[in-house]
N, C-alpha and C positions, 0 to 999 in steps of 0.2 A: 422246331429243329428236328431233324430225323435224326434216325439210331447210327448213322456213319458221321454226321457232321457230331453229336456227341463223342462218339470215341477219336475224333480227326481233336475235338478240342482238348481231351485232356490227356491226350497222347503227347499233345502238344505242348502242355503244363508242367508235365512231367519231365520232358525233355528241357523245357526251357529250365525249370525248377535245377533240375540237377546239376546244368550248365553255372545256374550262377553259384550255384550253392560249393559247387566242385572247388574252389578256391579256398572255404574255408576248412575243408577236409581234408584227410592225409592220401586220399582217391577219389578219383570218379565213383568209382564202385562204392564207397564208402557213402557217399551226395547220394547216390540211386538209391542205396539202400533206405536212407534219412527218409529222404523225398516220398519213397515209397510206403514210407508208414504214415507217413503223413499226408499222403492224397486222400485215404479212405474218409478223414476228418471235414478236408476242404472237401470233395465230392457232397458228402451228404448234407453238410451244411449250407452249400449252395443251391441244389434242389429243394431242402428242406425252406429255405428263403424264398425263391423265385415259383417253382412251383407249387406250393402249400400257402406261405403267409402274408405274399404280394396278392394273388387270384382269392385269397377264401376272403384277406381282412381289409388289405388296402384299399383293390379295385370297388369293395363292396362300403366303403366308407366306416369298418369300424375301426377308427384309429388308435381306440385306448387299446384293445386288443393288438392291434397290431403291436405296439409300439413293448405292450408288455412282453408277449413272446417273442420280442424282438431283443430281450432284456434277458430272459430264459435261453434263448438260443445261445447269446454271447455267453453266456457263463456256461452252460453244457461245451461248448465250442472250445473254452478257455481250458475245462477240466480234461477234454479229450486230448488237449493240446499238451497237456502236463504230464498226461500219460503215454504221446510217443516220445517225451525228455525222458522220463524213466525207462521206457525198452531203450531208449538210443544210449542212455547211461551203462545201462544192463548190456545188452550186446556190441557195442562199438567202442565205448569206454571200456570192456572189459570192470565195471564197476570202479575204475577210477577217476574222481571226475576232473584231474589236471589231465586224460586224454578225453576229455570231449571237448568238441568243438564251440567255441563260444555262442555261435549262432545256432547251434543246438540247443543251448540249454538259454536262450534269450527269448522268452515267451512273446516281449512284448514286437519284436520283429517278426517272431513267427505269426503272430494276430493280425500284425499289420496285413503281413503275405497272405494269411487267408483272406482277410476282407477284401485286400486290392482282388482277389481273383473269383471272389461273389461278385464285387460292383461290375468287373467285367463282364464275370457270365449277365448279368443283369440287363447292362446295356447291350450285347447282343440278343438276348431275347427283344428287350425293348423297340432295335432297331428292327428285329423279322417281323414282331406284331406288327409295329407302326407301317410296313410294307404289305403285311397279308392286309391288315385293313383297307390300304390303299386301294390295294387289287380288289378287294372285295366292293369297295364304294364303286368303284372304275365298272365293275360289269354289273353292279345293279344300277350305273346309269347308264350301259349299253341297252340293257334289259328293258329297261323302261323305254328310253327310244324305240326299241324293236314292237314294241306293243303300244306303241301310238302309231305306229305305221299303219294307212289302212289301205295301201295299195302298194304294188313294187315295179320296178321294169324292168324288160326281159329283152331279148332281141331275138327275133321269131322274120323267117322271111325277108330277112335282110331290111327290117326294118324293128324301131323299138316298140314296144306294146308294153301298157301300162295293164295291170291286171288288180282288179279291187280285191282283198284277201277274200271278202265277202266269197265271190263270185266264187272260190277255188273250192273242192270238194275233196281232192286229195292230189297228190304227185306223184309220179313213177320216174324213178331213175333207170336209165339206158346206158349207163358206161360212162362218157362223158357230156350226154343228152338228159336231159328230162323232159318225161311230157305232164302240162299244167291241165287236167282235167276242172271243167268247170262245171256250174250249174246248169248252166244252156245245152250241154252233150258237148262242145265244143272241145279240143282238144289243143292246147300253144305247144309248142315244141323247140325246147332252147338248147344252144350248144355252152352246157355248162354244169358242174356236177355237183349232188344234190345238198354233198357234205357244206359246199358254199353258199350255197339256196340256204341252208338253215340258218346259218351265221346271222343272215338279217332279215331273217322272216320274224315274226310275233310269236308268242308261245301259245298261240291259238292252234298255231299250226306244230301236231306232233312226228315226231319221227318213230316210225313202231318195227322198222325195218330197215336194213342197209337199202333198198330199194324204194320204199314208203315213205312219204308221209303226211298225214291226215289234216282236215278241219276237226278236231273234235268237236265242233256243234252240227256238225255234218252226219254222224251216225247214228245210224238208226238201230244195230243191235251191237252186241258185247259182249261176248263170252273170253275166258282163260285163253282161246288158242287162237281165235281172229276176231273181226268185225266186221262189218257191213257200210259201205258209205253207198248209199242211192243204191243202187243193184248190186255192187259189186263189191265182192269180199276178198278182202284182205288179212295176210296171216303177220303176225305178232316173231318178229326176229330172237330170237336167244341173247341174244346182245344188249336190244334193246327193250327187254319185256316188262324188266321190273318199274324202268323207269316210265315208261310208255301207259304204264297199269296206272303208275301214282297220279302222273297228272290227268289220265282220262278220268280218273274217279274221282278227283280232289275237288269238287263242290258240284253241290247237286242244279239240276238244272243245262248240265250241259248239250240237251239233246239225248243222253245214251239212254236206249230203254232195255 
């Protein structure tokens, strides 16, 4: 979850919190103020659950652990809970406690409150995991498809042409043209542009340029600022340099000398 969908959520807790709470207060103002001592509690105890002792103890199968700092939590949780009854006695009761609010000084509601608003955060986390995962399965079985391809087609001449990746040495973008240079000096020339070409090409083939991009087992040298494919040297884009660096280096044997 990003740093806006956090404050979108407990902006949100806040407000709903004080809405219900306002009924059993002499004001709104009075709920906000309740509310507000009492988010620093539910905040940190929900991070302190979802991020810290779901990923270190659950995901990783130590249950006894988990279940004991699950047991430490609640009782820190409970004492911190006792201590905004006391400010809320101290400031809002004026230290008398026929003016505090029932629901103020009723622990076992306000534990409830907290928990229902962990399990929540919990299950939205749970929900975005189970969706990053998804997307992440989803393009490393795109991924994989794209790298059993060993050929693609283009349309060249008003007619279609299949081209083996083999055969390709590198690509040059034209605007919304590219030209497929291959091994034979041959050159195909398609009306279409290169950012889509990549989409379903193999990761054989790299992008090193808004303009470019390569066979890595295709070159022949390799320096920081270009390469070489067959005669013809090509320079490494700003945009795409860091990335374009990892994969041409990432296992030996590629071709680059």
């Amino acid at each position: 979850m990003k740093t806006s969908g956090h404050v979108i959520f407990w902006v949100s807790v806040l407000v709903s919190l004080t809405i219900i709470f306002a009924g059993y207060f002499n004001s709104v103002a009075e709920a906000f103020f309740f509310v507000s001592m009492l988010l620093p509690v539910v905040t940190g105890t929900c991070y302190f659950f979802n991020l810290w002792l779901v990923p270190r103890y659950l995901f990783t199968g130590k249950y006894f652990r988990f279940v004991l700092y699950s047991v430490y939590m609640l009782i820190v949780s409970l004492y911190l809970e006792m201590i905004v009854i006391l400010l809320s006695f101290m400031y809002l009761a004026e230290y008398h406690y026929d003016n505090m609010s029932p629901i103020s000084s009723d622990i076992f509601v306000l534990a409830i409150t907290l928990y229902l608003i962990v399990f929540l955060f919990s299950f939205i986390l749970l929900i975005r995991r189970s969706m990053a995962r998804e997307r992440t399965i989803e393009s490393l079985r795109e991924a994989q498809i794209r790298n059993q391809t060993a050929s693609f087609s283009v349309r060249s001449d008003r007619q279609m042409r299949t081209i083996l990746i083999e055969e390709v040495q590198y690509i040059e973008s034209l605007g919304d043209y590219v030209k497929i240079h291959l091994d034979s000096g041959e050159t195909v020339i398609t009306k279409e542009r290169i950012s889509k070409l990549e989409e379903r090409l193999p990761d054989v083939l790299v992008r090193i340029h808004r303009s470019f991009m390569v066979h890595k087992h295709k070159i022949t040298a390799l320096t920081r600022e270009m390469l070489t494919v067959g005669t013809q040297e090509l320079p490494f884009g700003r945009a795409y340099k860091k990335a374009a660096w990892e994969r041409l280096t990432e296992e030996e044997g590629n071709g680059v000398k």
